[in-house]
N, C-alpha and C positions, 0 to 999 in steps of 0.2 A: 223824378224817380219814385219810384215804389217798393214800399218797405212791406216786408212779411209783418204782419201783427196777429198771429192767432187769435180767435175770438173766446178760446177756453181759459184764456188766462188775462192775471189781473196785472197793473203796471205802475210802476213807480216813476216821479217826474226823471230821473234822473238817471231811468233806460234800462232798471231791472223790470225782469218780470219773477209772477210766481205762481206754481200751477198746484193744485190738487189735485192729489193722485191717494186714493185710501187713507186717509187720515193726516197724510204728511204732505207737506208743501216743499216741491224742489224752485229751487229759485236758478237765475239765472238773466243774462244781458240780451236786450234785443237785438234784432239786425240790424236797426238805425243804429244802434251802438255798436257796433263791431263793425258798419261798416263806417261808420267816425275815426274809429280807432285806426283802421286797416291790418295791417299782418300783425296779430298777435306773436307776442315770442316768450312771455312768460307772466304765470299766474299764482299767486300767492293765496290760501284759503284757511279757514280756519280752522282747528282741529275737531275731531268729532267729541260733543258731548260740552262743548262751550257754548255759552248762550250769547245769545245776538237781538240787540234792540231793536224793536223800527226804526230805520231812518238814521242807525249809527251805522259805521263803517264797518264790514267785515271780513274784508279783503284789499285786494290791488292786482288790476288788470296792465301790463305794460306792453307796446306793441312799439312800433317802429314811430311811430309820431308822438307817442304820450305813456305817460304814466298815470292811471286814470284809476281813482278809489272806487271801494265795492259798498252800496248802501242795501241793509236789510229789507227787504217790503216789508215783514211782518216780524215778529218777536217769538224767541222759539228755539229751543233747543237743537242743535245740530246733529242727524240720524247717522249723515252718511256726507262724505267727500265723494267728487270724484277726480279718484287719484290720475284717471288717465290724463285729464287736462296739465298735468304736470310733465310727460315725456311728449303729449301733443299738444300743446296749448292753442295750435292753428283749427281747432274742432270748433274752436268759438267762434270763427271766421266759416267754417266751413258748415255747421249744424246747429247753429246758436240754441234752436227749441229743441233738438234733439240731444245728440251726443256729448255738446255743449254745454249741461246741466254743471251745474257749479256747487252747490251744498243741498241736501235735505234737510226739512226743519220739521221738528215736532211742534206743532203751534201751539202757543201759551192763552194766546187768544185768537178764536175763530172772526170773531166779527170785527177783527183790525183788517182779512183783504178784503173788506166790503170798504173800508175806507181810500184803496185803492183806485188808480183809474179804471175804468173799461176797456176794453182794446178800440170802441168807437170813440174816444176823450184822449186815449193814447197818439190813434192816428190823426186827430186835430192837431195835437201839439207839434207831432214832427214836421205834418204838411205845411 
């Protein structure tokens, strides 16, 4: 099977990604992760303006098989939620890069998504 990986974004072992978009980075779970998961049904996020580690938790995705933690990519202040994933949590299933988007982050440090994977190193791992 074949997983969507865009190549504009950078990727965390553990199936976030995170894109830059004008200065601020949205993060968000890939396809292979949402389709691990299967039907999402509820999403729990952080609020805006709380800081978030690399590599600490920052949420919780729960779907019909799992209850499955949210890890930071990168470290950075939180811009913006998006609340829709909260009355449609199945957008993560359905738009994972797009509609999907799960926090923005004001980055603390730029050169921590250089420590990330590629989407070439990403798609090794899943294959």
């Amino acid at each position: 099977m074949s997983f969507d990986v865009p190549e504009d974004r950078r990727y965390l072992e553990t199936h976030e990604w995170a894109h830059r978009e004008d200065g601020s980075v949205r993060v968000g779970i890939s396809d292979f992760a949402q389709d691990e998961l299967g039907d999402v049904v509820f999403v729990e996020l952080p609020a805006v303006g709380e800081e978030l580690r690399a590599d600490e938790e920052f949420g919780v995705v729960e779907s019909i098989k799992a209850v499955s933690d949210l890890y930071a990519p990168i470290s950075g202040a939180v811009t913006a939620t998006n609340d829709a994933l909260l009355d449609a949590p199945e957008l993560l299933n359905t738009d994972p890069y797009g509609e999907g988007w799960m926090v923005e982050l004001e980055p603390a440090d730029d050169a921590e998504s250089e420590e990330l994977l590629s989407a070439a190193e990403y798609r090794e791992q899943i294959e």
